[in-house]
SEKOL-322105 format. One record per residue (C-alpha): residue number from 1; x, z, y. Coordinates in pm, whole numbers, plus 50000, padded with zeros to 5 digits. Layout:
N
   resi    east      up   north
    NUM       X       Z       Y
...
END
This chain:
638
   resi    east      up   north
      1   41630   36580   19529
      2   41895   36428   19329
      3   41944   36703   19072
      4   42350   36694   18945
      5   42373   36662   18579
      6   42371   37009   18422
      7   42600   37196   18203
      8   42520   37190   17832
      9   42636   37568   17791
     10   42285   37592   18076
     11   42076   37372   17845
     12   42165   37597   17530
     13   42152   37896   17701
     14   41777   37782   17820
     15   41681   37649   17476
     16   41796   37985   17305
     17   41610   38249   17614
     18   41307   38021   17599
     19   41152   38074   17285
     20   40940   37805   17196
     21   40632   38052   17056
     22   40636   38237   17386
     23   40680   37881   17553
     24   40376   37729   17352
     25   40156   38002   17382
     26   40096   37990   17694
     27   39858   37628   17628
     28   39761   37647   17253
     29   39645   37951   17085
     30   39892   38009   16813
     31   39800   38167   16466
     32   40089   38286   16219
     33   40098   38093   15878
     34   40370   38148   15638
     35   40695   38176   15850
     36   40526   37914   16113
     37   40259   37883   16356
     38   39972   37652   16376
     39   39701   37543   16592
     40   39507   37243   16728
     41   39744   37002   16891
     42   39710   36976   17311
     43   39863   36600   17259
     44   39523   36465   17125
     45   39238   36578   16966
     46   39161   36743   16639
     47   38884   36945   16498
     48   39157   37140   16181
     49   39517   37246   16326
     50   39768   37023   16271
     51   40067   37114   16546
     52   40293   37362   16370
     53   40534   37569   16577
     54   40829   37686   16401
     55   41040   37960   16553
     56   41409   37965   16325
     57   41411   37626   16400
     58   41285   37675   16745
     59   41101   37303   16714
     60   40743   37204   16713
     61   40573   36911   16531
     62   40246   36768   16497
     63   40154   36574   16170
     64   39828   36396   16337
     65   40025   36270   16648
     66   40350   36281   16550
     67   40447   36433   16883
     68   40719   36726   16853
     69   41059   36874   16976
     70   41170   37173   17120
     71   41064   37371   17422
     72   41203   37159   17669
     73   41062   36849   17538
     74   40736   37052   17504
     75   40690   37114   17849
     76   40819   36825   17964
     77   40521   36602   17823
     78   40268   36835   17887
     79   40359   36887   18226
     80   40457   36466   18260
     81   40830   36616   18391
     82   41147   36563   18382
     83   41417   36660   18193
     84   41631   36887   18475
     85   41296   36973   18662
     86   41224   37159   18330
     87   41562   37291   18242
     88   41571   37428   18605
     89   41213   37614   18583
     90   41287   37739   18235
     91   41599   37836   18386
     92   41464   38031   18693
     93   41188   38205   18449
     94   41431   38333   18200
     95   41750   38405   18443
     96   41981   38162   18307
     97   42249   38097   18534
     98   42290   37729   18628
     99   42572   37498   18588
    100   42688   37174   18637
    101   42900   36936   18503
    102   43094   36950   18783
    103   43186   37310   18922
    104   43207   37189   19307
    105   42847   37042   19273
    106   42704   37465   19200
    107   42707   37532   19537
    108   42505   37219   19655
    109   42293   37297   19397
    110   42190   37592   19460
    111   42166   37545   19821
    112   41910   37194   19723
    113   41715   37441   19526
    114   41674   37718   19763
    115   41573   37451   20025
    116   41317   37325   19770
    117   41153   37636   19712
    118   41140   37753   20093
    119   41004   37377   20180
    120   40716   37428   19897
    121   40626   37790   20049
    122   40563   37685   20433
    123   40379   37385   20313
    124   40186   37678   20072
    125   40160   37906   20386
    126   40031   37587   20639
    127   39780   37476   20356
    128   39642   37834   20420
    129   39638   37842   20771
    130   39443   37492   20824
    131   39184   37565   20593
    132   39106   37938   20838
    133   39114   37727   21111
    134   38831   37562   20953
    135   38632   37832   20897
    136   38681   37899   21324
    137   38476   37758   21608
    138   38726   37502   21705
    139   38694   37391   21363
    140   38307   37355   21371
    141   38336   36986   21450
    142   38561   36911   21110
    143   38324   37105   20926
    144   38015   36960   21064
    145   38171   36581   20958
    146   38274   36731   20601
    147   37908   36811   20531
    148   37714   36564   20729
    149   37926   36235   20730
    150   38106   36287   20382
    151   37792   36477   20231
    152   38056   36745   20075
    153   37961   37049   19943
    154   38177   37358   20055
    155   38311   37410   19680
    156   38415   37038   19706
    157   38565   37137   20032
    158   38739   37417   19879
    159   38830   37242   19592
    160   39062   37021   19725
    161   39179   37287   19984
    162   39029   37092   20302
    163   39140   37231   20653
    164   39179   37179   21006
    165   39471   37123   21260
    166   39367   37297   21542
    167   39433   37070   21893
    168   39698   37278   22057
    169   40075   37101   22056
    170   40247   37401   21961
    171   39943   37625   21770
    172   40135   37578   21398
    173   40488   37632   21522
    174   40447   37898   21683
    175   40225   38067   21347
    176   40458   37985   21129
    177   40806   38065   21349
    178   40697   38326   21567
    179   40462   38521   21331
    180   40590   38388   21030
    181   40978   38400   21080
    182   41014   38058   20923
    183   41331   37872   21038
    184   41198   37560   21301
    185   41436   37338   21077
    186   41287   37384   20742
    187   40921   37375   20928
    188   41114   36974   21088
    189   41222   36890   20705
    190   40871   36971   20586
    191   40737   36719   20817
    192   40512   36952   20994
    193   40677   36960   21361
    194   40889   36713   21571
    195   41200   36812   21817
    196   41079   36751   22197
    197   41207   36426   22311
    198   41295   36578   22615
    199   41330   36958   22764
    200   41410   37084   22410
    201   41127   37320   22191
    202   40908   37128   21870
    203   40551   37027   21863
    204   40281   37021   21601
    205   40299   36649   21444
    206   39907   36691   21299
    207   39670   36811   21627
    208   39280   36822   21615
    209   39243   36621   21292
    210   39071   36715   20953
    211   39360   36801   20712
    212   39355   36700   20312
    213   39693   36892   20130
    214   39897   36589   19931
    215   39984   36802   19616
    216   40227   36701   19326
    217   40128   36686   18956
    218   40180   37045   18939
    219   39905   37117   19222
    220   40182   37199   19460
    221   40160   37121   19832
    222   40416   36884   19888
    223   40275   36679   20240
    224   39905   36620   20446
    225   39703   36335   20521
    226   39523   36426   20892
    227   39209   36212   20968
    228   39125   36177   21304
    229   38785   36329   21465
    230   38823   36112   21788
    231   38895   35790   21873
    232   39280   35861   21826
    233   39490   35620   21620
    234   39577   35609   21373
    235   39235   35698   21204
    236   39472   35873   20958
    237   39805   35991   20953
    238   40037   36098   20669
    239   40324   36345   20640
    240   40674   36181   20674
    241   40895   36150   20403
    242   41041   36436   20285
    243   41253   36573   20042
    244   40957   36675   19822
    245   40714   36384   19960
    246   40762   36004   19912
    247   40472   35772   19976
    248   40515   35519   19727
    249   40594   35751   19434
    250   40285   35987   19494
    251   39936   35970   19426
    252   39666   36170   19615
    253   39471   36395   19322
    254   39660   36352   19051
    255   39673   36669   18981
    256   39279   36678   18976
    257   39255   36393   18775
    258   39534   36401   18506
    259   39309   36603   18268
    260   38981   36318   18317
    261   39238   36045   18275
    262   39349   36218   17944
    263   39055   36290   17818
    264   38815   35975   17957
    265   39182   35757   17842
    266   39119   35570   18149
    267   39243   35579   18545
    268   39039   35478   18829
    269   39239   35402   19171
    270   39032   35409   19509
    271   39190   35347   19839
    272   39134   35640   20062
    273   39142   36020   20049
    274   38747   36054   20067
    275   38650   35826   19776
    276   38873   36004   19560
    277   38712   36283   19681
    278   38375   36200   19652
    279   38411   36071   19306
    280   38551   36416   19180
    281   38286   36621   19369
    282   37978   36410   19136
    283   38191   36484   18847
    284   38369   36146   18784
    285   38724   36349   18741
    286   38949   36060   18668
    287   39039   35878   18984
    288   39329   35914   19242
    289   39408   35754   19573
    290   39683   35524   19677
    291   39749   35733   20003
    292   39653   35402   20205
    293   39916   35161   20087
    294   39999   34902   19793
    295   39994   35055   19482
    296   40367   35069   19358
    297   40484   35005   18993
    298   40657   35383   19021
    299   40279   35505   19103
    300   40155   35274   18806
    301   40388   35423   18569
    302   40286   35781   18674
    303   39866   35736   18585
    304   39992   35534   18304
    305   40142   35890   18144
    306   39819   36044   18120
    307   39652   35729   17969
    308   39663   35603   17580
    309   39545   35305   17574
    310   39680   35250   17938
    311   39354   35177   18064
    312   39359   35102   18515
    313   39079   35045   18667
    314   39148   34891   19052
    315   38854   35010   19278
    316   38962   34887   19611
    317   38698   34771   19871
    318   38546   34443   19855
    319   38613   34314   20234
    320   38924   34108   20304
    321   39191   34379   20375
    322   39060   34577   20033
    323   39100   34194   19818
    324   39420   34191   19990
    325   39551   34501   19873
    326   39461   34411   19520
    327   39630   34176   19491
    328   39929   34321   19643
    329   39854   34598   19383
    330   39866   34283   19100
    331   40151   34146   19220
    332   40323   34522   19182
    333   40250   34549   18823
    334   40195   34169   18748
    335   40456   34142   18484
    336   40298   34486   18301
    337   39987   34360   18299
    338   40112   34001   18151
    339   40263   34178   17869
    340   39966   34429   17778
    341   40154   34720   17905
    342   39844   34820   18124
    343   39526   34711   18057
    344   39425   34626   18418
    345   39035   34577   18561
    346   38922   34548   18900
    347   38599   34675   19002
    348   38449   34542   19363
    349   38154   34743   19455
    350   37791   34541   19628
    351   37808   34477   19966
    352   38173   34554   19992
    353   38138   34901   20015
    354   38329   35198   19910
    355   38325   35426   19642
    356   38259   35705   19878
    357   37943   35476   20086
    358   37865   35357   19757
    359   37778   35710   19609
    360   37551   35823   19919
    361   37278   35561   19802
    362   37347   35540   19426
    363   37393   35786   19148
    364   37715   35889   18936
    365   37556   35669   18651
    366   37534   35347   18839
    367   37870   35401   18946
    368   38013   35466   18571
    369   37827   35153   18474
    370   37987   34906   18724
    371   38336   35033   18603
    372   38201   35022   18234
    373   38150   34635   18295
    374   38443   34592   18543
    375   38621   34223   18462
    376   38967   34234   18355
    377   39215   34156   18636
    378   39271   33802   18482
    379   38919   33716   18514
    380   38876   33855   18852
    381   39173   33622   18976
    382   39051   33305   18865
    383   38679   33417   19030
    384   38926   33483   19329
    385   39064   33152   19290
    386   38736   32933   19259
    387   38535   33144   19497
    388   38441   32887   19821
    389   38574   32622   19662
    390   38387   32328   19603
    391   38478   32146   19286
    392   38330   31838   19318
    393   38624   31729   19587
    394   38884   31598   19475
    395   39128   31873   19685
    396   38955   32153   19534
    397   38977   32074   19262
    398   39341   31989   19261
    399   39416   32280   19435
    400   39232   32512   19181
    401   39360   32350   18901
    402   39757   32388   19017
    403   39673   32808   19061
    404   39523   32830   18765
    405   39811   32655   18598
    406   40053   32915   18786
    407   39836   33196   18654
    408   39831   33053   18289
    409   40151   32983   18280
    410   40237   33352   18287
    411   40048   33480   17992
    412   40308   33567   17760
    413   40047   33633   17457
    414   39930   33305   17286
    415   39628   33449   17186
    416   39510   33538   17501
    417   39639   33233   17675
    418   39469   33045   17462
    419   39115   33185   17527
    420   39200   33183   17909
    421   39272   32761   17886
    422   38946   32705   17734
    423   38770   32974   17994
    424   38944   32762   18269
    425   38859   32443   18098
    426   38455   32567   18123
    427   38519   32593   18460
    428   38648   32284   18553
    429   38426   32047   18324
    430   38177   32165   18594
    431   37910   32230   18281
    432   37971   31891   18127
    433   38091   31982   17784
    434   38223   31647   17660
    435   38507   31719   17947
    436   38631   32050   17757
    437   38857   31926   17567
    438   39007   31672   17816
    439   39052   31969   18026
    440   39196   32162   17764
    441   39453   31902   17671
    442   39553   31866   18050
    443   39572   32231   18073
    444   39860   32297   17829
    445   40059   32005   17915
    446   40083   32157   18228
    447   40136   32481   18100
    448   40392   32409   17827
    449   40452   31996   17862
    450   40608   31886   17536
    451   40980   31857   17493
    452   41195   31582   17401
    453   41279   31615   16986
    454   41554   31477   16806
    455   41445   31266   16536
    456   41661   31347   16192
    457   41765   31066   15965
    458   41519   31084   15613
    459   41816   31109   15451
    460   41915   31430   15585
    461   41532   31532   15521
    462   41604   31436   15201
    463   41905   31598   15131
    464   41797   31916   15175
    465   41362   31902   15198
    466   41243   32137   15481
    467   41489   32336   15450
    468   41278   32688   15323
    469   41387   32959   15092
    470   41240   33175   14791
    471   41193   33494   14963
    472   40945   33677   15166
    473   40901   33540   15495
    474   41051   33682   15847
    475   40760   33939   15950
    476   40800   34098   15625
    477   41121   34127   15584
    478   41093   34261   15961
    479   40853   34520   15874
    480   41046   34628   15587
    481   41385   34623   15792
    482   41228   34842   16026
    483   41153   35119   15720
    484   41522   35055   15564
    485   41688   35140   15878
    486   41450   35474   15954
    487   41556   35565   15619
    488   41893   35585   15679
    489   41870   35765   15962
    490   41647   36007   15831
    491   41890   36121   15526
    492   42175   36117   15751
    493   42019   36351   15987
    494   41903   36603   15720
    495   42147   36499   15468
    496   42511   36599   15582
    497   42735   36549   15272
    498   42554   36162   15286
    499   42711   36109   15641
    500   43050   35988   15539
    501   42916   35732   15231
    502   42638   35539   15486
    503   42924   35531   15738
    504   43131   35301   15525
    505   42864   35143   15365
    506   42790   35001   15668
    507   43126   34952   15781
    508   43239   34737   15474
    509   42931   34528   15457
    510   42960   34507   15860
    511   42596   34591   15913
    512   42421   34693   16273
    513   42082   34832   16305
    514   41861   34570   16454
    515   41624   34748   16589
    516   41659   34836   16962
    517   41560   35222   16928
    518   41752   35270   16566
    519   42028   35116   16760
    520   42036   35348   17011
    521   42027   35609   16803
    522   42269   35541   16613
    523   42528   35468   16889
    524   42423   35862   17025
    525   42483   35955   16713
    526   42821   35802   16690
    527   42903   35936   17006
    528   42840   36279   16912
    529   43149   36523   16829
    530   43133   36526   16415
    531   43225   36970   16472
    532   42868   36962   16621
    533   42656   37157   16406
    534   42277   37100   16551
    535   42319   36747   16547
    536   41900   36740   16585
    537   41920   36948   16865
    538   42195   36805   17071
    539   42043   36437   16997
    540   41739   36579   17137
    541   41918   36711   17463
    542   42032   36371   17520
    543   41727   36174   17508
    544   41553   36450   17740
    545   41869   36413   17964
    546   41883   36021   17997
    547   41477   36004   17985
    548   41473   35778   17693
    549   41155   35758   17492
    550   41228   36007   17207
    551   40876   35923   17042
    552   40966   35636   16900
    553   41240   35828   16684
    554   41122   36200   16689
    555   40968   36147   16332
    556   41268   36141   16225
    557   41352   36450   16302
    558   41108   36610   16080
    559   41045   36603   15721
    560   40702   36624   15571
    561   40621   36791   15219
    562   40701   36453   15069
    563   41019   36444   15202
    564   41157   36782   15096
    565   41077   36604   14745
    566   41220   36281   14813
    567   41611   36380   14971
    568   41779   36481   14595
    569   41707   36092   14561
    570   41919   36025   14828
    571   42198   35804   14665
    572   41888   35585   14545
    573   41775   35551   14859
    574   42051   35464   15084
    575   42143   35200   14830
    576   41839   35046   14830
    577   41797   35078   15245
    578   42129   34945   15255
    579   42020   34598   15037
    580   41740   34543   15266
    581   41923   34570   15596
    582   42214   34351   15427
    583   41939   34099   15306
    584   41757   34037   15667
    585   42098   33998   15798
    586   42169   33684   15549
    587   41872   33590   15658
    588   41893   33570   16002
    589   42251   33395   15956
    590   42094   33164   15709
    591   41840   33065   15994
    592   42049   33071   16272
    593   42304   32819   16082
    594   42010   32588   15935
    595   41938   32555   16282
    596   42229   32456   16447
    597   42261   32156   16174
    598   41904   32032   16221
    599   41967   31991   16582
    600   42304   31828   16485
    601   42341   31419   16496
    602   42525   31354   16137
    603   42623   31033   16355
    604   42792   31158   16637
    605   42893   31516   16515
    606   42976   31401   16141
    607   43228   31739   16108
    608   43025   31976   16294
    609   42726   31838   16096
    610   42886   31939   15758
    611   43054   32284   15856
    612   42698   32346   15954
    613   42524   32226   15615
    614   42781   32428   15434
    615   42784   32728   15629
    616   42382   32786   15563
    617   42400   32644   15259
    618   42636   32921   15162
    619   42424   33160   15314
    620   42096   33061   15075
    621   42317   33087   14779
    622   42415   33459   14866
    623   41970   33493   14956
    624   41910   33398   14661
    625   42163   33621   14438
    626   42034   33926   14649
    627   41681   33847   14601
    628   41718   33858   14236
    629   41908   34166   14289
    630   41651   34345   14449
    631   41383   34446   14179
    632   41398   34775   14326
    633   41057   34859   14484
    634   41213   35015   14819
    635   40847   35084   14956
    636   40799   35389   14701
    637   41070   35510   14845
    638   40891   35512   15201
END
């Protein structure tokens, strides 16, 4: 459901009913300290309290993690929700009526919602009724292949809510409409019955299968996967989409496995229903399915929520349609992986077989070891790439040599590119090591071949040597840019009557915050009314709203003991932040114009040549009357 964007006056009117204490308490045991409340932090793990709750600010923050906000934000990373999802259960639990923006969209609204919630209760109510029918003699044979085929154990089997479709075309509908009373439209929109293509009347879409409930993160029944106990195709069969179910944005156990991924800070993805399954019921509680098809970047994003150091592990099968679908699944979140976002391994099991095969012959600990020692993706591609290839012939080799240079050519680390040429170049010296570095060599001028450079006259050498300056060098000044800029904003969030001065000091020296995150910051903050009195508060609104990543600012927000201590210094320190964003400015405008007139021909472009010289060298004459300027030691300050 595309939720219309709500009314501020319902997002204060949740943020003032919810009280964040009430809100918290319900997941961390709170103890009262001073006016606040602290205990240990659910964000990661700590042995002393750290997370402090504070209810006249109606904000918590955790000074281990970082992590903090207000309710809203609170729920919505515990839960992994978003932002009008929230608002609207908050909403519904403390009777705020909802608004939108727009007064005509209410009505849809409301009508979306109650369709939502009558959708999640017949899938609730049909969850229920296929796992009785399991428990009844028609469902002796689905039981019988739960404990004897899949080697379950009936609080497995209850676990993940197991059932059976009895074989009858009409034995749900007429349950669930005719007992039930529930409208034959919203039983259609759950995807649980199909109109008659003829004669009029529904009938059941899942008949004499085993059923597995599909739930959301929130353990919710939102769709059902039916495997087959004949010879009937397909072997299994999946719930349309729906408006509460969409294939490629779902995982199957999620909600199962969100607290292992947390806590093991690794996700394992399996193919099918079962070896998810199976690996929960011997206690390995981190893995999910794919529900059958290539894993999406949407579904990649999802596990990657629950995971710090974004740890995937790919357990797909090992014949040719599993090796397939892996690298389908690469090709999804390819460009992730090539920038570190995800650190990606695939683990193929012996003899090609499932997790769920694998674990009837061998124990839990065998199967933790193979995805302890699981290859990273990159490795298993170029083993993909070499295997049956013969690289003694001349085709082979060329062949394997061009797809390794495609793969190479990707890595957008240097570091790790580097140690991937000279793995490749092992592999193609064929153990001769005196061909390493030949192969090496050919490697990268493949990779990156060398481009044409303009040769400058000596005299311009010369003229002005090699053309460096006094000062620190880039990353520095970066580093310290970076802390300048968070200064700034910090004072002018908590300190109001310094608002106006780092307004024009910025204007008059016509500075911009280089930083992508500062930046957008500072443009909300710009854009908010100047009457607005929580200006924390209404910031934090909008990130929630437009799902922007409020960690990488919320510190901000807070200030620690040595802050309180640090803002009656605040003239000091906005001068001083103010120097160092003004000096990495001349800097980069020093570069940028040094630049321009090395790649200049003095012969060719004589005028353009010396507007350039002058223009930089102007530039390294104001770098230099800064740098001596700036004794101050702004990193005290920090």
């Amino acid at each position: 459901m595309q939720i219309p964007r709500l009314h501020p006056d319902t997002i204060e009117e949740v943020k003032l009913r919810a009280d964040i204490v009430d809100v918290v308490s319900e997941y961390v045991v709170l103890r009262k300290r001073g006016k606040d409340f602290v205990g240990l932090c659910p964000f990661h793990d700590e042995k002393s309290p750290s997370f402090t709750v504070s209810q006249t600010k109606q904000m918590y923050y955790c000074f281990g993690c970082q992590a903090g906000g207000n309710a809203i934000k609170f729920v919505m990373e515990l839960g992994k929700r978003s932002f009008p999802d929230v608002v609207l259960d908050l909403a519904r639990r403390y009777q705020v009526p909802v608004q939108t923006l727009e007064p005509e969209q209410r009505q849809e609204l409301q009508r979306q919602l109650s369709l939502r919630e009558q959708l999640y209760e017949v899938l609730a109510t049909s969850a229920q009724f296929y796992q009785h029918a399991l428990r009844q003699s028609p469902g002796q044979q689905a039981i019988q292949y739960l404990q004897s085929n899949r080697k379950l154990k009936e609080e497995t089997i209850q676990q993940f809510g197991l059932g059976y479709a009895p074989a009858g075309w009409e034995t749900l509908y007429r349950y669930l409409v005719e007992d039930k009373h529930y409208p034959a439209q919203i039983l259609e929109k759950a995807g649980l019955i199909k109109p008659r293509k003829e004669g009029g009347g529904y009938y059941d879409v899942f008949r004499d299968r085993l059923m597995i409930p599909i739930r959301d993160v929130q353990g919710r029944v939102i769709a059902f996967g039916g495997r087959t106990l004949t010879d009937e195709q397909p072997k299994y069969l999946n719930s349309p989409e729906t408006e509460l179910f969409s294939k490629g944005k779902t995982l199957f156990a999620l909600d199962q496995a969100k607290g292992g991924i947390s806590q093991l800070d690794q996700a394992v993805v399996v193919e099918g229903y079962f070896d998810a399954i199976a690996l929960h019921a011997v206690g390995i509680n981190n893995a999910v399915a794919s529900l059958g098809t290539a894993l999406s970047l949407e579904q990649v994003r999802l596990i990657l929520r629950y995971t710090e150091s974004k740890q995937l592990v790919l357990n797909f099968d090992a014949d040719k349609a599993g090796t397939n679908a892996t690298e389908r699944a690469i090709g999804e979140i390819a460009e992730l992986a090539y920038k570190g976002e995800v650190q990606l391994k695939i683990l193929n099991l012996p003899n090609g077989k499932d997790a769920d095969e694998y674990l009837h012959s061998h124990t839990p600990e065998d199967y933790g070891e193979l995805l302890k020692n699981a290859p990273l993706w990159l490795d298993w591609q170029i083993q993909e790439i070499i295997k049956d290839r013969d690289l003694k012939q001349a085709t082979d080799f060329q062949q394997v040599t061009q797809q390794l240079v495609k793969l190479l050519k990707n890595i957008a680390n240097s570091d790790t590119r580097n140690y991937y040429v000279s793995y490749c170049a092992e592999i193609l010296s064929l153990g001769d090591t005196r061909l390493i570095p030949l192969r090496v060599e050919n490697l990268l001028t493949q990779i990156a071949p060398p481009a044409a450079t303009y040769s400058k006259p000596v005299s311009a050498k010369k003229a002005w040597g090699d053309g460096k300056v006094s000062h620190s060098p880039l990353p520095t000044e970066r580093s310290l840019l970076g802390h300048a800029e968070a200064l700034l904003l910090r004072i002018y969030l908590h300190c109001p009557e310094q608002r106006q001065a780092i307004i024009d000091e910025l204007e008059e020296r016509d500075l911009q915050f280089s930083l992508s995150h500062h930046r957008f910051l500072w443009q909300q903050i710009l854009d908010t009314p100047v009457e607005q009195v929580d200006l924390i508060s209404t910031l934090e609104n909008i990130y929630l709203e437009l799902s922007e990543d409020l960690g990488l600012v919320s510190h901000l927000f807070h200030l620690n003991e040595k802050w309180k201590i640090e803002i009656p210094r605040t003239p000091q320190v906005v001068q001083a932040a103010i120097a160092c964003m003004d000096l990495v400015m001349l800097e980069k405008r020093y570069r940028h114009f040094l630049e321009l007139w090395q790649q200049t021909d003095p012969e060719t472009e004589p005028e353009r040549y010396q507007s350039y010289y002058q223009a930089f060298y102007a530039e390294k004459i104001k770098l230099q009357k800064i740098d001596r300027q700036r004794l101050f030691s702004i990193t005290e300050l920090l």
